[in-house]
N, C-alpha and C positions, 0 to 999 in steps of 0.2 A: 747399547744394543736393546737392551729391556724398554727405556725409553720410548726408541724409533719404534720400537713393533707398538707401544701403545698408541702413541701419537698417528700411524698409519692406519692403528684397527679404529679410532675416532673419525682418522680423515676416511675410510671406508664406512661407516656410520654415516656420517654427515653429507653424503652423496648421495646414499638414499633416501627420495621423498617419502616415505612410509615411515623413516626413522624418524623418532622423537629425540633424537638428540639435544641437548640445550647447543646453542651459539655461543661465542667467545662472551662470558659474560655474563650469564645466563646458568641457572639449574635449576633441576627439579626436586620440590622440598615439600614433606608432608606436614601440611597446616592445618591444625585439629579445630579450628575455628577462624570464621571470617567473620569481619564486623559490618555488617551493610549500613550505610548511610544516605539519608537523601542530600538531595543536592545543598541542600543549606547548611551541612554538615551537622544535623540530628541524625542522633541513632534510629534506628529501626528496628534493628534485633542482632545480637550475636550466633550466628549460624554455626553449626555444629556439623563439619563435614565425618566425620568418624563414622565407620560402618563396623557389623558385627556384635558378635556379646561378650559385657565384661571385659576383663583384658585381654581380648582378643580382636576386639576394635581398633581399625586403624584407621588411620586419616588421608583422607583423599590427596594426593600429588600435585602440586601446581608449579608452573613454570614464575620463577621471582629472579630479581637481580641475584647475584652472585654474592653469597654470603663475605660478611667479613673476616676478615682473622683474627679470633677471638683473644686477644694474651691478657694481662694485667691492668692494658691501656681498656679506655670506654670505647670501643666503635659500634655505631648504629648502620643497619644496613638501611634500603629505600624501601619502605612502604611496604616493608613485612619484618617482623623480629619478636622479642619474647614478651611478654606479657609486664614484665619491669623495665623497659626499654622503650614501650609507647606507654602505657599507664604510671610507670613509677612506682610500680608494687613492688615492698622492700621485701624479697626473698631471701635474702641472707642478714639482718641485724643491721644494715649498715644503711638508713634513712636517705642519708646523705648521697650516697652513692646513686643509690635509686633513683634520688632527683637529676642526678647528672647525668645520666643514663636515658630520663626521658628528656630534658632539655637537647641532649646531641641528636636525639631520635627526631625533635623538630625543628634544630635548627639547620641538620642537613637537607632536610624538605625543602625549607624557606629559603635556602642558599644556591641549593644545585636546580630543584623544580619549583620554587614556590609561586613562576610566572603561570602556570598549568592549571586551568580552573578544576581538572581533576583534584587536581594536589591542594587548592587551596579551599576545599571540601574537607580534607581532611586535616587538614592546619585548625580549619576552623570548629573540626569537632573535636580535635587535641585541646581546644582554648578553652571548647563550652564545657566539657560532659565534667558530670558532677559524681562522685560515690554514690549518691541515692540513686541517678536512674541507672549507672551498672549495677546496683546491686540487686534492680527488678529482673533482670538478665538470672535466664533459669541456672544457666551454666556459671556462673560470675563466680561463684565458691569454690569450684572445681581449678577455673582459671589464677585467682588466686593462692591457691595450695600447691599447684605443678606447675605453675610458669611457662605454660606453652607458647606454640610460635600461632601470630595472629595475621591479620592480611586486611585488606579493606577492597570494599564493594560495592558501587554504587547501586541504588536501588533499582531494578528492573533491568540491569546486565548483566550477560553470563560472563563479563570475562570480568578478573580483577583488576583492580586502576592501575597495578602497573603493567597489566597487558595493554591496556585501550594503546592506541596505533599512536599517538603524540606522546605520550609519554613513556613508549617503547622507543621511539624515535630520539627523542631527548636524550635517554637514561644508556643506547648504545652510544650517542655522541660523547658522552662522559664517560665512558670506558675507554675509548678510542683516544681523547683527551689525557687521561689519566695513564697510559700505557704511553703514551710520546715523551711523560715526565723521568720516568724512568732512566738508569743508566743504561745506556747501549754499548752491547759487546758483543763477540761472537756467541752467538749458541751453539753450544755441544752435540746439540742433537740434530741439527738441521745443518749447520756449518753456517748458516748466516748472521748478517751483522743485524743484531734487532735489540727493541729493548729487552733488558735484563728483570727477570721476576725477583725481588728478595726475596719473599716471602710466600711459599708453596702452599697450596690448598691442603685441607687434611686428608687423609685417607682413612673412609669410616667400612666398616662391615668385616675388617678381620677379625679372626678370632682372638680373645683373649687380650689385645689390644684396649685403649683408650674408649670409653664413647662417644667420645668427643673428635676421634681419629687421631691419625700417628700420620708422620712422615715418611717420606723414604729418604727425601733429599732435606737436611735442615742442619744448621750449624749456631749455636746459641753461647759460643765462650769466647774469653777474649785472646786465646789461643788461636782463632779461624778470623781473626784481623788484621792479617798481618797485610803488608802491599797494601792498605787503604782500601780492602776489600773486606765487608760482612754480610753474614749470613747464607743467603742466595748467590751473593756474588760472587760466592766462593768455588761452585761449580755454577757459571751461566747458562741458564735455559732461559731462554726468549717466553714472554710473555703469552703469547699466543700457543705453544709448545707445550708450556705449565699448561695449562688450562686445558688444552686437547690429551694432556698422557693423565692428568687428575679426572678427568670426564669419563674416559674410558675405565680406568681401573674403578672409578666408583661404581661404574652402570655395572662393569663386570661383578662387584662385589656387593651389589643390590642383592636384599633379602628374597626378592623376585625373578633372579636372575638364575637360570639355567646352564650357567659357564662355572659353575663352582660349587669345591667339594671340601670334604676338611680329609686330612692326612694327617693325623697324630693332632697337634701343634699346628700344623701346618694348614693353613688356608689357601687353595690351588684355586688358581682361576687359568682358561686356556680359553685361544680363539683360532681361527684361521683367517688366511690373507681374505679369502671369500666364503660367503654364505656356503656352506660343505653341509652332508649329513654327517659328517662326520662329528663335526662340531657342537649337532645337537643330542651326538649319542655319546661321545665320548663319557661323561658322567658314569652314566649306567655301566659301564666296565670296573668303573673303582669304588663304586659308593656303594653305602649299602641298598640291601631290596627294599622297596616300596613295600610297606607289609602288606597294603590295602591290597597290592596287585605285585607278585612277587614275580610271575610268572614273565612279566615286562622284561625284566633284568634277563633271565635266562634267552629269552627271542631276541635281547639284544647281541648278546655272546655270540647266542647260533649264528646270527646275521654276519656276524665279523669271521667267524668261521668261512662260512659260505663267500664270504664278500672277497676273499684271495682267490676262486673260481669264477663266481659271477662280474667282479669290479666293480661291486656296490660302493665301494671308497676308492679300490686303488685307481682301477681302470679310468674313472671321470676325475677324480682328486687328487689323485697318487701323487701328483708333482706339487702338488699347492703346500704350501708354507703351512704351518701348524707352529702355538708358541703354548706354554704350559710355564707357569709363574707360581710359585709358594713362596708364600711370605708368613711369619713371624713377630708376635711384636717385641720390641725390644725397648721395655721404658715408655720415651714418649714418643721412638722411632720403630720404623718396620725394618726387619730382616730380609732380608732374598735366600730362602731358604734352601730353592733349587729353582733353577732357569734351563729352559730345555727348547731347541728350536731344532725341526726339522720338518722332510718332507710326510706326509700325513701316511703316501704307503710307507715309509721309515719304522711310524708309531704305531702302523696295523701291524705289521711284520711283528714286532715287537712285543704288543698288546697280546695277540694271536699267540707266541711262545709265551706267557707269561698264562696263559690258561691251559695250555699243552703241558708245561711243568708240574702243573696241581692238578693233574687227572689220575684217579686213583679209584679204585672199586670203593662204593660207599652204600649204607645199606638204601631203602628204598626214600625213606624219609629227609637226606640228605640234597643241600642244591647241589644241581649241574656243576654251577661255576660261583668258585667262592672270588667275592669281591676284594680287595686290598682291607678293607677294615673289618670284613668278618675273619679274615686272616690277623691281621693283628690284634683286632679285641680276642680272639683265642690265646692267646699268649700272654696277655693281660694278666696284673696281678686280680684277681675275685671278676674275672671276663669285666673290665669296665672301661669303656674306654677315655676315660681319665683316667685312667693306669697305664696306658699306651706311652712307651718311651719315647718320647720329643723327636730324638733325633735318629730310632731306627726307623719312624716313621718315612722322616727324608730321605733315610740311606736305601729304605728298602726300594720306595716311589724311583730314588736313581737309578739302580739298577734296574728296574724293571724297563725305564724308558732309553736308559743306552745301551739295553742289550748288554749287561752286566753281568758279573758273580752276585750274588745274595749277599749282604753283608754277614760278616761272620757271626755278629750279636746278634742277627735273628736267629738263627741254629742254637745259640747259648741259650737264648730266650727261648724256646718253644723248648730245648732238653729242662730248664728252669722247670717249666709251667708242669711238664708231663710227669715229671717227678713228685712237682709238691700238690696236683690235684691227685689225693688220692680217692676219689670217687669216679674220675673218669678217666684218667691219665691219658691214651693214646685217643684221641677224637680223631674221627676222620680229616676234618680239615688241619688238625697237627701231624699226621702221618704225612699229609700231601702236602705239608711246608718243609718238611725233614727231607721227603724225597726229593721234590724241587730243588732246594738246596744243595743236597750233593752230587745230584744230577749235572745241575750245572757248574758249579764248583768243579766238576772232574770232566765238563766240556774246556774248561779253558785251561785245566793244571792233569791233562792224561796222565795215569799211572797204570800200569799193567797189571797190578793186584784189584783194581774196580772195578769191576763191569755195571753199565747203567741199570738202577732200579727199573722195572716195568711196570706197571698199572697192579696187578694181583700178585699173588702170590708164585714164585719162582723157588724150586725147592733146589735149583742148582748155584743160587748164587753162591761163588765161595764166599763169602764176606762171614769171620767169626762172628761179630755181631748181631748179624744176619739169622745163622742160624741159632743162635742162643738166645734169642728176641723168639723164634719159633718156639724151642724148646720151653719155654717159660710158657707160655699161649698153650701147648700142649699138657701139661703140668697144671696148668690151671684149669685147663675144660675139663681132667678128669676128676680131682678136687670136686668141681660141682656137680658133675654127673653120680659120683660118689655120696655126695650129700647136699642132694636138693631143697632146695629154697636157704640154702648158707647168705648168712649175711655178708661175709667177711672172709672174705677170699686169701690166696698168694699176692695177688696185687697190689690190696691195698698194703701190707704188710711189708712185700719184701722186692717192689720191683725197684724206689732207690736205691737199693742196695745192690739186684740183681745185673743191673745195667751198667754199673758202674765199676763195681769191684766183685766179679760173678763167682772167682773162687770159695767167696765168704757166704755163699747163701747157696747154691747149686747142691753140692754136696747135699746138704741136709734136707733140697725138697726134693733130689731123687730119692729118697729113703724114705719120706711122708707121702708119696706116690708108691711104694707099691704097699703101703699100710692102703690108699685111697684104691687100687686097683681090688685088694681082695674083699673089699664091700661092694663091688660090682656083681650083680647075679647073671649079667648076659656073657658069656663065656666069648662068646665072636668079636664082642667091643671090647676087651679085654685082650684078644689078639691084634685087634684092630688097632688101639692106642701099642702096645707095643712094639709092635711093628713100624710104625709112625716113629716112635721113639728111638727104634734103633738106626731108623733111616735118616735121623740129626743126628744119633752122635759118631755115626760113624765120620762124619767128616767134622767132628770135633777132634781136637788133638790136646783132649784136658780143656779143664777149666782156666782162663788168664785171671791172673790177679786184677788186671785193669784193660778197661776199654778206654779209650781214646774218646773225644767228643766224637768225632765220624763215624764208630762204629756206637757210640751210643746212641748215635740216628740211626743205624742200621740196626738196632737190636728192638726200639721202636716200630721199625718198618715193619721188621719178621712178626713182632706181635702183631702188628696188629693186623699185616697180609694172613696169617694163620687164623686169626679169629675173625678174620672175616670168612675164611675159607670153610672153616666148622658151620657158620652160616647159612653160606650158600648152599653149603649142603644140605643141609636139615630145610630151608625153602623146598631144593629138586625134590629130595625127597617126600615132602609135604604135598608136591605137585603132581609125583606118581601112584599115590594112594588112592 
C-alpha cells in the first residue's frame, strides 16, 4: 500500500512539465565542484558551485546517472563520483584500494562510453593530469581532505558531459539494457511481470538514520535465501517501481522539501493524489511556529477553522486522497512508524477536533494554537526535544489522525512533567493536554460521574479533583497576597504531594491559611477569599487519601482554571480604573 501511493505520487510528479523529477535512471545530486576541461582533455579550472557562508554553503544540484550501490564491493558511477574514485585520493589509509577505485571509475567510461568524443575528453584528462597542476587548483586541498562528489564540463557549455544529448542518449540505453538482465517476476506493487530489482536505492534525509541512507525494503542473511531467492528477490519490486517509490520518498525527504516534519523520532512525510492546498499547509498544523513569522502558523489554523464553512479544503479537496508516512531508523533499515491514508476532509475533520480539544483560557502572551511538538517538548524531561519519548510521539500523531483516545502515556507524561517542574508546574499548554485528554478519553468510554472540562473555569464541576486543584490555587493566591514578593510559595513545596495523596498536606495548609488571612489588612478580601473557600469545600466530602491519575488531571485543571480566573480578574479590574 505505502509503496503504491509512493510510486503513484512520482507517476503524478512525472506528468507534470514544470516538475523536475529525475527519469528512470537519473537523480538529482549536489556536486560541490565541477571540473571543466577543454576539448583535448586539459584542465581549465575546478569550479566551485557552493553558495553561502561557511558551513552554510551549499552546492548546486545537478541531474547525473543514478548513483551506485555503495557496499564493501568498488562500483564507480558515469562521469560524476567522489574525489578518490576519479583522482585516487587515498581517504581512508588503504593506497591500494584508491587505485582500484580510480581504475573502475575509468574503465567503466572506456567500456560502456568510451566511443563518445565527450567521454574520451575525459579518458584523456584521467590519463594526462598530474598532482602539480591539481595542486595549482585553489580548491585542490579542500578536495583532498573531504572527498567530495566531482562532475565534468566541457569548456564554454552549461550543461555537464553527461547531460550533452548523445551521451544522455547512450547512458539511458544502458539502463534499459541493464534492467532486461535482471530476474523477472511479478511485482508487488504493480502486479506485473517485469524485471526484478535486488538491490533498492537508499533512503537519505530521515532523521537519526544512516547518512549514507537506510532502507525500507533489504534483506542481507543467509536466512532470506531460501527458494534460490536473495535479497530484493525476496519481496520483488520491478525495477522501474524501485526507482519511482525511492524517487519520490527522497524528493519528499529533501532538506528543501515542504512535505515534512519531525514527530519525536519520527520523520513524517505526506502528499495528496493532486496538487491540494491542503498539502501545502498541512505542516503548519503540527510543526512548530516559524519564530521569524509566528503569526503564519496561527492564519494557518484559523484558515482550517474557517475552511469546514467556506470549503477552502473540504468543499474543492474533500474527496481527494491524502497519505501521511513516519518512518524510523532502524540500524541500517527504516521503520514504518505510522501510515495513514484517507480522504483529506477526513484529516481536516480530524486536524480541526485536535485544536478544539486544546482550547483553553490562556493568558495574553500564550499562541492561539499549540502545534504537536510544542505540546510534546512541554512534557519533555528539561523541555527539550530530545527528551520527547520515541514512541508517544507516534501514539500521540495516531490518535490524533484516526480520531482516537490520547494514549494513556501522554496523561502519565504531562502529570510526570507538572509535578517535577517545580518553578512552573501547571503551563497553559499542560492544562490543555490534561483537558484534551480526558475530554476525549470520556467521549469514547461515557461514565456518568464526568462531565466535560470546558474552556475556563466551572465552579460546578463535581469532579473531587477538580475542586481540590481550585482549593490549592485558592490557598495559594492568598499566601502571596499575604506576603508579597514571596519567593517560594505552596506550590512549589507541596503540590506533588497535594495532587496525589491531598489527605497528607490539605490539612496542614488550611491552618497556614488562616495564619496567612490575619496578615491581610483589607477586611472585604478577607471575606472575599473565605467565602470562595467555603464555596469549595462545601462540595468536598473530606480530604481522599488518594486521587487517581484522572482526577490528578483534574486537580491540575482546577488550578490552573482558578489562577487563571484570579487573573482575569485583576486585568477587568485594572480596565475599570
Amino acid at each position: 500500500m505505502i509503496l503504491q501511493a509512493l510510486k503513484s505520487y512520482y507517476d503524478r510528479l512525472a506528468a507534470d512539465p514544470e516538475s523536475s523529477i529525475p527519469r528512470v535512471g537519473w537523480e538529482y545530486k549536489e556536486i560541490p565542484f565541477i571540473i571543466v576541461l577543454n576539448p583535448d582533455g586539459s584542465l581549465v579550472s575546478i569550479e566551485d558551485t557552493r553558495e553561502g557562508e561557511g558551513r552554510q554553503r551549499t552546492a548546486k544540484a545537478f541531474l547525473v546517472p543514478q548513483a551506485e550501490k555503495k557496499t564493501v564491493n568498488i562500483a564507480a558511477n558515469l562521469l560524476w563520483d567522489t574525489a578518490s574514485y576519479i583522482f585516487g585520493i587515498d581517504t581512508k589509509g588503504k593506497p591500494e584500494r584508491a587505485k582500484q577505485q580510480r581504475d573502475a571509475f575509468r574503465e567503466r567510461l572506456v567500456q560502456q562510453l568510451g566511443n563518445l568524443s565527450a567521454v574520451k575528453t575525459v579518458i584523456s584528462f584521467l590519463d594526462s593530469i598530474t598532482q602539480g597542476r591539481l595542486s595549482r587548483e585553489p580548491c585542490w586541498e579542500e578536495i583532498v581532505s573531504q572527498n567530495p562528489f566531482l562532475s565534468f564540463r566541457l569548456n564554454g557549455d552549461r550543461e555537464l558531459i553527461c547531460q550533452k544529448p548523445e551521451v544522455k542518449q547512450r547512458i539511458n540505453a544502458l539502463i534499459a539494457a541493464e534492467s532486461e538482465t535482471e530476474m523477472r517476476g511479478t511485482c508487488l506493487v504493480t502486479g506485473r511481470n517485469a524485471p526484478i530489482k535486488r538491490l533498492h536505492s537508499p533512503i537519505k534525509g530521515v532523521y537519526g538514520a544512516q547518512t549514507t541512507g537506510a532502507n525500507i525494503v533489504s534483506f542481507n542473511l543467509d536466512a532470506f535465501t531460501s527458494y534460490g531467492k536473495e535479497q530484493g528477490y525476496n519481496a520483488p519490486v520491478g525495477t522501474e517501481t524501485e526507482f519511482a517509490y525511492t524517487t519520490a520518498l527522497n524528493r519528499l525527504l529533501s532538506k528543501d522539501s515542504r512535505q515534512r516534519l519531525r514527530v519525536g523520532d519520527a520523520t513524517t512525510v505526506f502528499w495528496s493524489e493532486k496538487p491540494t492546498k491542503f498539502e501545502s499547509d498541512f505542516a503548519l498544523f503540527f510543526d512548530s511556529p516559524d519564530r521569524d513569522d509566528p503569526a503564519v502558523h496561527t492564519e494557518k489554523v484559523r484558515a482550517l477553522y474557517e475552511s469546514l464553512n467556506t470549503g477552502a479544503y473540504v468543499e474543492y479537496d474533500g474527496d481527494t486522497m491524502f497519505y501521511i508516512l513516519g518512518l524510523s531508523p532502524n540500524a541500517s533499515r527504516l521503520s514504518i512508524r505510522f501510515w495513514h491514508r484517507g480522504t483529506i476532509a477526513e484529516f481536516a475533520t480530524r486536524i480541526k477536533q485536535y485544536f478544539d480539544d486544546f482550547r483553553i483560557v490562556k493568558p495574553p502572551n500564550e499562541p492561539e494554537f499549540y502545534s504537536v511538538w510544542q505540546v510534546l517538548v512541554n512534557i519533555a524531561v528539561q523541555n527539550k526535544t530530545s527528551n520527547i519519548p520515541p514512541n508517544l510521539a507516534g501514539d500521540f500523531m495516531r490518535a490524533i489522525l484516526d480520531g482516537l483516545p490520547y494514549p494513556n502515556t501522554l496523561l502519565q507524561a504531562a502529570i510526570r512533567r507538572i509535578k517535577s517542574d517545580t518553578e512552573y508546574r501547571v503551563r497553559p499548554v499542560r492544562a490543555a493536554l490534561v483537558k484534551a485528554y480526558l475530554n476525549r478519553y470520556y467521549r469514547f468510554y461515557p461514565s456518568p460521574l464526568y462531565r466535560e472540562v470546558g474552556v475556563a473555569l466551572d465552579i460546578t464541576l463535581p469532579s473531587v479533583g477538580y475542586q481540590l486543584g481550585r482549593l490549592f490555587a485558592v490557598l495559594e493566591k492568598i499566601q502571596e497576597e499575604a506576603n508579597p514578593g514571596i519567593n517560594t510559595t505552596i506550590r512549589e513545596r507541596y503540590y506533588a504531594a497535594a495532587c496525589s495523596a491531598p489527605v497528607t498536606v490539605f490539612a496542614n495548609l488550611m491552618r497556614l491559611k488562616n495564619h496567612h488571612l490575619a496578615k491581610l489588612d483589607r477586611k472585604p478580601r478577607v471575606i472575599e477569599f473565605e467565602q470562595l473557600l467555603g464555596e469549595i469545600i462545601e462540595k468536598l466530602d473530606g480530604f481522599p487519601a488518594h486521587l487517581d491519575l484522572h482526577e490528578q488531571g483534574m486537580f491540575a485543571i482546577g488550578y490552573y482554571h482558578q489562577r487563571q480566573a484570579f487573573f482575569s480578574k485583576k486585568q477587568s479590574e485594572a480596565a475599570d480604573q
